[in-house]
C-alpha positions as CSV (number, residue, x, y, z in Angstrom):
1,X,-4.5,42.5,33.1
2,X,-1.2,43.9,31.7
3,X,0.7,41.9,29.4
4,X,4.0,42.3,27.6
5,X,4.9,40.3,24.5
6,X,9.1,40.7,23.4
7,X,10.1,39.5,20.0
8,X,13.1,40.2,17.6
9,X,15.7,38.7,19.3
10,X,17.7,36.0,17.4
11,X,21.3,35.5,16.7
12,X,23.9,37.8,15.0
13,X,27.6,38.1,14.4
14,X,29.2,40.7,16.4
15,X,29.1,44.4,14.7
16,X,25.5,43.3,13.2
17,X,22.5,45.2,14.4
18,X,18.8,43.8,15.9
19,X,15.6,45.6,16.7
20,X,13.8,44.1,20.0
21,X,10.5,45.1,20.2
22,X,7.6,45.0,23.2
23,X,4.0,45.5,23.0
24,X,1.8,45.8,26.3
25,X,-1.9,45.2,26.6
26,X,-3.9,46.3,29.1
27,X,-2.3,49.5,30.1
28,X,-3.7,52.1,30.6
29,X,-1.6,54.6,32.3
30,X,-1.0,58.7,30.0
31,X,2.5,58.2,32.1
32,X,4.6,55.1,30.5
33,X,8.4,54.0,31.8
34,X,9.9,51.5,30.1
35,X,12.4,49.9,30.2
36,X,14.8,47.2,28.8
37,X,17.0,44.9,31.1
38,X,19.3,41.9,30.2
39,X,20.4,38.9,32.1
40,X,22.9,36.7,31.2
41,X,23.6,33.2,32.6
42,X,25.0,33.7,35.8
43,X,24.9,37.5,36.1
44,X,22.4,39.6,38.2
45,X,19.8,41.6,35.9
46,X,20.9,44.7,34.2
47,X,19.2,47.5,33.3
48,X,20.0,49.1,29.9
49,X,18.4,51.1,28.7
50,X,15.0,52.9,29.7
51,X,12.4,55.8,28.6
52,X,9.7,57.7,30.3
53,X,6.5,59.4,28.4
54,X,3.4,60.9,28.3
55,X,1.6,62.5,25.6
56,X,3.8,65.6,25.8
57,X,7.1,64.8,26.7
58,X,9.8,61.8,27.0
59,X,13.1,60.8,28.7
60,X,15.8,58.3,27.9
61,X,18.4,56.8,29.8
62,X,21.1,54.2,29.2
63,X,23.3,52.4,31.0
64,X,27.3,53.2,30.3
65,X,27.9,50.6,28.2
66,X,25.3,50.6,25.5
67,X,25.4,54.4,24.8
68,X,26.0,55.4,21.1
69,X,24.9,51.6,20.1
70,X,21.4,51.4,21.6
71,X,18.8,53.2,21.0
72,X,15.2,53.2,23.0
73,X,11.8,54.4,21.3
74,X,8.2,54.3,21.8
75,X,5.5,54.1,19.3
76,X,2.5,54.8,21.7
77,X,-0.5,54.3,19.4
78,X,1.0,51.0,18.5
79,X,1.6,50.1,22.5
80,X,5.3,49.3,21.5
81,X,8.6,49.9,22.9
82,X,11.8,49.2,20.4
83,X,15.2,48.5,21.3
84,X,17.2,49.2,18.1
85,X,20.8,47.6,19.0
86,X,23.8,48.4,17.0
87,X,27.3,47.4,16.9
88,X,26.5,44.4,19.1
89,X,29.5,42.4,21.3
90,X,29.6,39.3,22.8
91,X,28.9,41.0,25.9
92,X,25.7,42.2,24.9
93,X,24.5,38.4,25.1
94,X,21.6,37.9,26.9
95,X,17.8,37.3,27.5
96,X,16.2,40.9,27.4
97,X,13.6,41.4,29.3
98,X,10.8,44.5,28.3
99,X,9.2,46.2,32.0
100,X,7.0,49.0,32.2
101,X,5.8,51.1,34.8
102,X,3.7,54.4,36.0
103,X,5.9,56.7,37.5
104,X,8.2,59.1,36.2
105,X,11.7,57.1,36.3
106,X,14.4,59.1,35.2
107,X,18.1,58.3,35.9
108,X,20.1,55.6,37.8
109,X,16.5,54.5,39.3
110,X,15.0,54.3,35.9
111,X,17.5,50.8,35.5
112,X,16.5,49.3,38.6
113,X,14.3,46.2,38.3
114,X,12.3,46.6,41.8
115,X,11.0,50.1,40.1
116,X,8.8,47.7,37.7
117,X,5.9,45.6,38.8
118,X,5.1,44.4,35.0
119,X,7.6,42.4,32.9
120,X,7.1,40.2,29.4
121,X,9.0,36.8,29.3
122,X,12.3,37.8,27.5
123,X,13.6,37.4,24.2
124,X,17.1,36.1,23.2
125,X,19.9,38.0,22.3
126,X,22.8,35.8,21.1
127,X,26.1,37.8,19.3
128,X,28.7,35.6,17.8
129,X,32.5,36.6,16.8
């Protein structure tokens, strides 16, 4: 059974910096996309930012607004996915929310939620001015 576990979330004033990370169990895929999406209250899901790998190669992709802020990595012997956040705004409030899947997603398609069957429960991402 595949599980993902978020943590790091918390609260910061805006221009501060957090690291989100997400560990999965029971996958067992050599191809990993991952991905981060945010929701919050009252907004559809977004997708921000996303990365696809196996053992050889890897791909990122962002949504507009997060680029040169975000960051996505993957530490694969560790199972983990980090979201390294920098320069957060209010508008980066949110519950994130850690997916992965097993096909390559690369692109617009790697930030859409119906390309992910497995999601962890969210953490919280609250930025103060």
């Amino acid at each position: 059974q595949v599980k993902l576990v978020e943590s790091g979330g918390g609260s910061v004033q805006a221009g501060g910096s957090l690291r989100l990370s997400c560990v999965v169990s029971g996958f067992t895929s050599r191809t990993r996309s991952w991905a981060w999406f945010r929701q919050a209250p009252g907004k559809e899901r977004e997708g921000v930012a996303s990365l696809v790998a196996n053992s050889d190669t890897f791909q990122t992709t962002y949504t507009d607004s997060v680029k040169g802020r975000f960051e996505i990595s993957e530490d694969r012997a560790e199972n983990t996915v980090y979201l390294e956040m920098a320069d957060l705004k209010d508008e980066d409030t949110a519950m994130y929310f850690c997916a992965i899947g097993n096909g390559w997603l690369v692109s617009k398609e790697a930030l859409k939620a119906y390309r992910y069957n497995k999601w962890g429960q969210g953490t919280q991402v609250t930025v103060s001015t």
